[in-house]
Every structure is written in C-alpha cells, then in structure tokens.
DRENLODREN-330152 format. One record per residue (C-alpha): residue in one letter; residue number from 1; chain; x, y, z. Coordinates in steps of 0.5 Angstrom, whole numbers, plus 500, padded with zeros to 3 digits. Layout:
  r    k  c   px   py   pz
  A  NUM  A    X    Y    Z
...
REM end
This chain:
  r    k  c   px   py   pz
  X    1  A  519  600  567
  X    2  A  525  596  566
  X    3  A  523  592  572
  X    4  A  515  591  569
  X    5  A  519  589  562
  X    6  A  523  584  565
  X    7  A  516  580  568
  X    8  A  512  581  562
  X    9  A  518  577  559
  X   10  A  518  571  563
  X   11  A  511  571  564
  X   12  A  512  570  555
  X   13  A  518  565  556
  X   14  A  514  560  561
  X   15  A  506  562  559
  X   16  A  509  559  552
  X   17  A  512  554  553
  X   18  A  506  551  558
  X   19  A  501  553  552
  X   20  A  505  548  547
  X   21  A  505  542  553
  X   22  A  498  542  555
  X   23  A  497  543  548
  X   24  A  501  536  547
  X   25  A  498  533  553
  X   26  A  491  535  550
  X   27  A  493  531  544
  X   28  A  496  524  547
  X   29  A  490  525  552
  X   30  A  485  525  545
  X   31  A  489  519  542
  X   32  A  489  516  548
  X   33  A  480  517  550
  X   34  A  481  514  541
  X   35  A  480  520  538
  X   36  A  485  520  531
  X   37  A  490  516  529
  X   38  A  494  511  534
  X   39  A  499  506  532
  X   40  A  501  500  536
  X   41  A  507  495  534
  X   42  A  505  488  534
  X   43  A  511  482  534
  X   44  A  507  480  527
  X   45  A  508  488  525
  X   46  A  503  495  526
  X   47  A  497  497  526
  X   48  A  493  503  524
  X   49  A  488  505  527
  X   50  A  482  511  527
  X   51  A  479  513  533
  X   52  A  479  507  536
  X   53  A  476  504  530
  X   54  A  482  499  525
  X   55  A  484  502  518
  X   56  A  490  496  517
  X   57  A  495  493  520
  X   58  A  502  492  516
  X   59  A  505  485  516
  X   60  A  512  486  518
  X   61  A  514  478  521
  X   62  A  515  472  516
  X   63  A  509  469  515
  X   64  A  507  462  513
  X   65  A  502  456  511
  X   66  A  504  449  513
  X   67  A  511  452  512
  X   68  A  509  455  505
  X   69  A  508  460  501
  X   70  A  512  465  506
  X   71  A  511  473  506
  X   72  A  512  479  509
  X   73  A  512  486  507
  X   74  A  504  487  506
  X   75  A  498  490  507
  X   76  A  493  484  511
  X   77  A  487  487  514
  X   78  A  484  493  511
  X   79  A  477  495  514
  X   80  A  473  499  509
  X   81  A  470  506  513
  X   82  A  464  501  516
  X   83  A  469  496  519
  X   84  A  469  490  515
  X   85  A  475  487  512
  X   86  A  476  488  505
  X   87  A  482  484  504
  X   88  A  485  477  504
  X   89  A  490  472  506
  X   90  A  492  465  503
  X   91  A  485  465  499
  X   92  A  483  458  498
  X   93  A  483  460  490
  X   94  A  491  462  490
  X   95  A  494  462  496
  X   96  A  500  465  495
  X   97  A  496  472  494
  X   98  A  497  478  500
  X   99  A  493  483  501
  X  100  A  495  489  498
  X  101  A  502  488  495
  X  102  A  507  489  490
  X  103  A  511  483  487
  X  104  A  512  480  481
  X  105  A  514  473  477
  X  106  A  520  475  474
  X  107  A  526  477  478
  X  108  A  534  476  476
  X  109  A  540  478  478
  X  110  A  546  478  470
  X  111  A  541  475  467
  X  112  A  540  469  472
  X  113  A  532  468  475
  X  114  A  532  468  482
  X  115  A  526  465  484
  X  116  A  518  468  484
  X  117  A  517  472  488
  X  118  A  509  473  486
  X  119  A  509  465  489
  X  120  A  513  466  494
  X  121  A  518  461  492
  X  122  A  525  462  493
  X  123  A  525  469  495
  X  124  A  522  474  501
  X  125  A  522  480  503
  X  126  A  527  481  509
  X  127  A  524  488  513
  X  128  A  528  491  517
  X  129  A  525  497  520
  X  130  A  518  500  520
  X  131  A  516  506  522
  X  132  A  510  510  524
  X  133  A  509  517  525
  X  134  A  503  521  526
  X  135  A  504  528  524
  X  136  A  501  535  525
  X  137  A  497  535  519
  X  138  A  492  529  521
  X  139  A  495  524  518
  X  140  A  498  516  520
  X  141  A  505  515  516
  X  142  A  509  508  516
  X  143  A  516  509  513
  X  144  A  518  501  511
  X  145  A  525  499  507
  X  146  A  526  492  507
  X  147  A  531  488  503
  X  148  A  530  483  498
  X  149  A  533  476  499
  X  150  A  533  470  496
  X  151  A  536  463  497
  X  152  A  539  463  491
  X  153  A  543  469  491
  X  154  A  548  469  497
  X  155  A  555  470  498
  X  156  A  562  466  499
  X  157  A  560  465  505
  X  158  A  554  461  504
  X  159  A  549  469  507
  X  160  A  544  471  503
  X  161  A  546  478  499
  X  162  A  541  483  498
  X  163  A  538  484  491
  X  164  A  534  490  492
  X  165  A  533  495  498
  X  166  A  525  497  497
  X  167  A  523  503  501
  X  168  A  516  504  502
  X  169  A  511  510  505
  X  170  A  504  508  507
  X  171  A  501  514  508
  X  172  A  493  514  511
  X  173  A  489  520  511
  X  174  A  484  522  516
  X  175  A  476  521  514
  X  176  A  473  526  509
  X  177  A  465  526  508
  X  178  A  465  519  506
  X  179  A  472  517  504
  X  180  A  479  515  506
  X  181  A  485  515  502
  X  182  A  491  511  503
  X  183  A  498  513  500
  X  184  A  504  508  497
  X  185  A  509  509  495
  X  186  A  515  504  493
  X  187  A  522  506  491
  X  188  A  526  500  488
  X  189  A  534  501  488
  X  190  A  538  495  486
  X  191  A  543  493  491
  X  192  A  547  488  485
  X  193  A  548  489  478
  X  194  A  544  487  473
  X  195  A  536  487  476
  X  196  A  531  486  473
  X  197  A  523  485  475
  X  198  A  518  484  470
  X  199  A  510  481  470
  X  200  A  508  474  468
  X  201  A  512  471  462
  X  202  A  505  470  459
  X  203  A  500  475  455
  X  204  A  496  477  461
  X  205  A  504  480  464
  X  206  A  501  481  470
  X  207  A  505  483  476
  X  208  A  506  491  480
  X  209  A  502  493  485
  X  210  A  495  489  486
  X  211  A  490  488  491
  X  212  A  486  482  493
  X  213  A  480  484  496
  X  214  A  474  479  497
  X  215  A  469  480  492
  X  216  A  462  479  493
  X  217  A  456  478  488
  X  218  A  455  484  484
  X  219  A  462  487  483
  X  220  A  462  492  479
  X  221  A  468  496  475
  X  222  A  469  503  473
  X  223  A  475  506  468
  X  224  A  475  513  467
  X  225  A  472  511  460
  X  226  A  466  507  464
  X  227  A  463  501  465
  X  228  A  468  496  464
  X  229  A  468  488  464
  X  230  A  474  483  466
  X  231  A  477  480  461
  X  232  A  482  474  461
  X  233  A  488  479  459
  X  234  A  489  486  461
  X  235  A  484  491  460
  X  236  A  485  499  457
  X  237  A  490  503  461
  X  238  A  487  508  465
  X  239  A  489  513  470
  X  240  A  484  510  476
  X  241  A  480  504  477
  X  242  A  473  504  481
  X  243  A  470  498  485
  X  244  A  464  497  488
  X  245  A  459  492  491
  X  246  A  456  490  498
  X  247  A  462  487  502
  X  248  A  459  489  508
  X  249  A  452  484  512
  X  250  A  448  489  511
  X  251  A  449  489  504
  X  252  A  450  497  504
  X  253  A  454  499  498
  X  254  A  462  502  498
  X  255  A  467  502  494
  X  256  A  475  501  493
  X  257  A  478  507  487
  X  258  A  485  505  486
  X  259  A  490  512  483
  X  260  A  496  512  479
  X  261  A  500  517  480
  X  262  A  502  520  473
  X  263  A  509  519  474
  X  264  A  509  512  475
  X  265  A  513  509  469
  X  266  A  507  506  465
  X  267  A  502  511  466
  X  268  A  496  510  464
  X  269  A  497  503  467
  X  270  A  494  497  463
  X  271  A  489  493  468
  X  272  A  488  486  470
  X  273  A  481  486  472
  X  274  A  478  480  476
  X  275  A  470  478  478
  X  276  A  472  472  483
  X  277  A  477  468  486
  X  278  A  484  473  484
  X  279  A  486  479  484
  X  280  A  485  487  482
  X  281  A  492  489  478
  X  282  A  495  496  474
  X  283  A  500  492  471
  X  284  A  507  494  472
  X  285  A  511  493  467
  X  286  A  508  488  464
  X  287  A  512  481  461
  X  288  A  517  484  458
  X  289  A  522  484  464
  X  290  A  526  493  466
  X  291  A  531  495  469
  X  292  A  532  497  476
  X  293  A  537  502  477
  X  294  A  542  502  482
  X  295  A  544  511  482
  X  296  A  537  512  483
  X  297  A  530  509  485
  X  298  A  525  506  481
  X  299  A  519  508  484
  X  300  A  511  507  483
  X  301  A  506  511  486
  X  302  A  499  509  488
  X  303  A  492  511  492
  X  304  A  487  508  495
  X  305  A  481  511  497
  X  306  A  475  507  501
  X  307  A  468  510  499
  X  308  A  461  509  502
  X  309  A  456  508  496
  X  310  A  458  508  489
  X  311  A  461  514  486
  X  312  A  460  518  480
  X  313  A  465  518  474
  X  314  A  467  526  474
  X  315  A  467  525  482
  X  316  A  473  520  481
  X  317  A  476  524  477
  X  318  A  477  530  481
  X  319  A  480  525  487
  X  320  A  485  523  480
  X  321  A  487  530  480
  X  322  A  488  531  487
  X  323  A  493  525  488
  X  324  A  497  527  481
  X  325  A  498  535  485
  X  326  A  501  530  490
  X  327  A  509  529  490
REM end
C-alpha cells in the first residue's frame, strides 16, 4: 500500500506540472498561429495586436516633422474593429496634435512657464521604459512612465532636470460582440516643487486627455443628455462622449464613445467638441492652472470603447457604469 501511495504521488507531482506546460505551449502556439493578443517592440515604440489584426502602436522614440513639432509618449495608429486607422498624426490643420494624447499648454515650475507642451515647443516627454504584459484574464496591458523634461529647466550642470514622472497604464480588452474598450490611465507626480498644468489661457481652456480622430462627413455626437452640436467653446459636462460616422471605404457606420472615470478630478468633465480639422477633449482642468503634487499622484482615468454601428443612449450609459465599477 505504502509503495502504490508513493507512485500515485509522483504520478501527481509530474502529471501536474506537465499539464501546466503543455497548457502554456498551447497558449504561446495560439499566439503564434494570431490567436489573442500579441505585442512586438519596434525602435519607434510597441504594437498591439489581436488576432493577428492591429489594435494600436504606442509611439516611444522621439518624433518630428522637418526637426519640428518633436513628441513621444502617444497612441498613433488606433484602427477601429474593421482595420481602419482612426486616428492622425501631424494633421495639415495642426500639426502639433498626436493621436491620443494628453498634454496641456500650461506647464511651470515656482511660477516660471516652461514651455508648451501642447505645441511641442520647449518641451518632451523623456519615456524611460514601456512595458506590455498579456494577462491571464485576456487582456494586453503596457505599463509607460516617462519624465517630463524641458530645455528651459536643467540643473548647474547644463542636464535637464525632470519636472513630472508620468506613469501610464494602457489596458486593451479583448473584442466583446461588437466592441473594444481601451483603458488609460495617467498619474502625474511632481518631481520639482511648485508644478503647476493647466489648459489654454483662453475661454475654451482646453488641455487633458484628447483625441484626434479623422473626422469624416456626417460626424455626429452623443452626451448622456443627447445630441449635441460643437460649439467654439466647451460644451456641458458629461460622464461620456459618443461619436459616430462612416470612417471606413465602405461606408459602414462605427463609432468611438470616450469614458471618464468618476474619480477624475473634474468629473463630470466639460467637453471640447470639434466637426473638422481638430480635436475631441473632456477638459481637464480648464484655464485656470492646478497643482501637481508631489506626495501623491495626480491621476485621470479615461475609457475608449470602439463600436460597430451607432449605439443607443441607455447602451452607453451601462458601459459608463462598468467602467465607474472599474479601480
């Protein structure tokens, strides 16, 4: 007895653990054949994609146009659910914009102004690192921190000093029916005493998390409220956006929704909403410049949802309260 107890347990000990490989090997085969997600580093930066199909590619390298407009640090392609590329980079109209990014006009250091990050002029954002993971439950992650750096702010040595840390989480979910939902979140912390970020010193005040999506013919809007059309300045806060057109060649229609998270400071975010030639903004915090701490982050929390066809009001507003169940 004590002999056939012995075998049942090595049998045990090996049978389990060869279970576990050949499942693991299963799984990089999948990935291999284009089944899941998969990522592959680039020297400009990392893409993401599905399946063998492309989901987005973060731009890591320092990026110009004719030695201007230099940026890194963003989201350039996203393709929508069919393969089309949503998004644009060094548009005709304004060239400093990025596909999805986050920037604002306004950044100081005890009250001197450094730079414009949103037109790329006397600023970049250093990224040090960018890390994917594909996890268990299905889902691409990319881990980003980056430092923010100016020219106009260096030490006695002549070396540019580090303002803010940024520490970004990009998390890509698998397709659902007919749609994708795209997790970022951005946390700020000041290096430097005294940081302050705010929108353009104007009445529109925009700045934060925007997006730059072409924008076709027949663009519509949705805010929780309803139809909505864009107005020069902001338009009334609201928890999510909703956008739909005919982006593709075939003229099938899909759609992008933008999310806040409610624990965004601001929330419900007033919006910046444009038909052409611009860009798509929740505004964050607007003209007047905040702090960035440096005990803790400063963190905004957004959700991108790609979509095949229009959607419904109350079906955008249960995607609204999944994501606010979201940490």
């Amino acid at each position: 007895m004590q002999n056939a107890a012995r075998r049942t347990l090595c049998l045990l000990l090996i049978v389990t653990p060869l279970s576990l490989i050949e499942r693991e090997a299963a799984s990089a085969e999948d990935r291999l054949k284009g089944k899941g997600f998969a990522t592959q580093a680039t020297p400009e930066g990392l893409l993401v994609s599905d399946s063998g199909q492309n989901v987005l590619f973060f731009q890591k390298k320092p990026k110009s146009l004719d030695d201007k407009f230099e940026r890194a640090g963003y989201v350039h392609p996203l393709w929508d659910l069919d393969g089309n590329v949503l998004t644009e980079d060094f548009p005709e109209d304004h060239k400093h914009h990025r596909g999805i990014f986050w920037t604002w006009h306004q950044l100081s250091v005890g009250g001197k102004r450094i730079g414009d990050p949103w037109l790329c002029k006397g600023f970049l954002s250093d990224v040090r690192s960018v890390t994917p993971t594909i996890g268990d439950d299905g889902t691409a992650r990319i881990d980003v921190l980056s430092h923010w750096k100016s020219p106009l702010w260096k030490d006695d040595a002549g070396i540019q000093k580090t303002i803010i840390e940024e520490r970004t989480a990009i998390l890509v979910h698998p397709i659902q029916g007919e749609t994708r939902a795209i997790d970022f979140s951005i946390s700020l912390q000041a290096v430097e005493k005294d940081v302050r970020i705010g929108g353009s010193d104007d009445v529109k005040g925009y700045g934060g998390f925007c997006t730059r999506f072409r924008l076709p013919d027949g663009l519509k809007f949705r805010l929780k409220s309803g139809d909505i059309e864009p107005q020069q300045t902001s338009v009334e806060g609201s928890p999510w956006l909703d956008m739909t057109a005919a982006f593709g060649a075939d003229s099938r229609l899909s759609g992008v929704s933008l999310l806040t998270h409610p624990s965004t400071p601001g929330f419900p975010q007033r919006w910046i909403l444009r038909q052409k030639r611009s860009m798509q903004n929740p505004v964050f915090p607007g003209r007047e410049s905040v702090a960035v701490p440096e005990d803790k982050p400063l963190r905004l929390f957004y959700r991108v949802v790609l979509h095949r066809g229009e959607v419904m009001t109350q079906t955008v507003d249960g995607w609204q309260s999944n994501f606010e169940k979201t940490d």
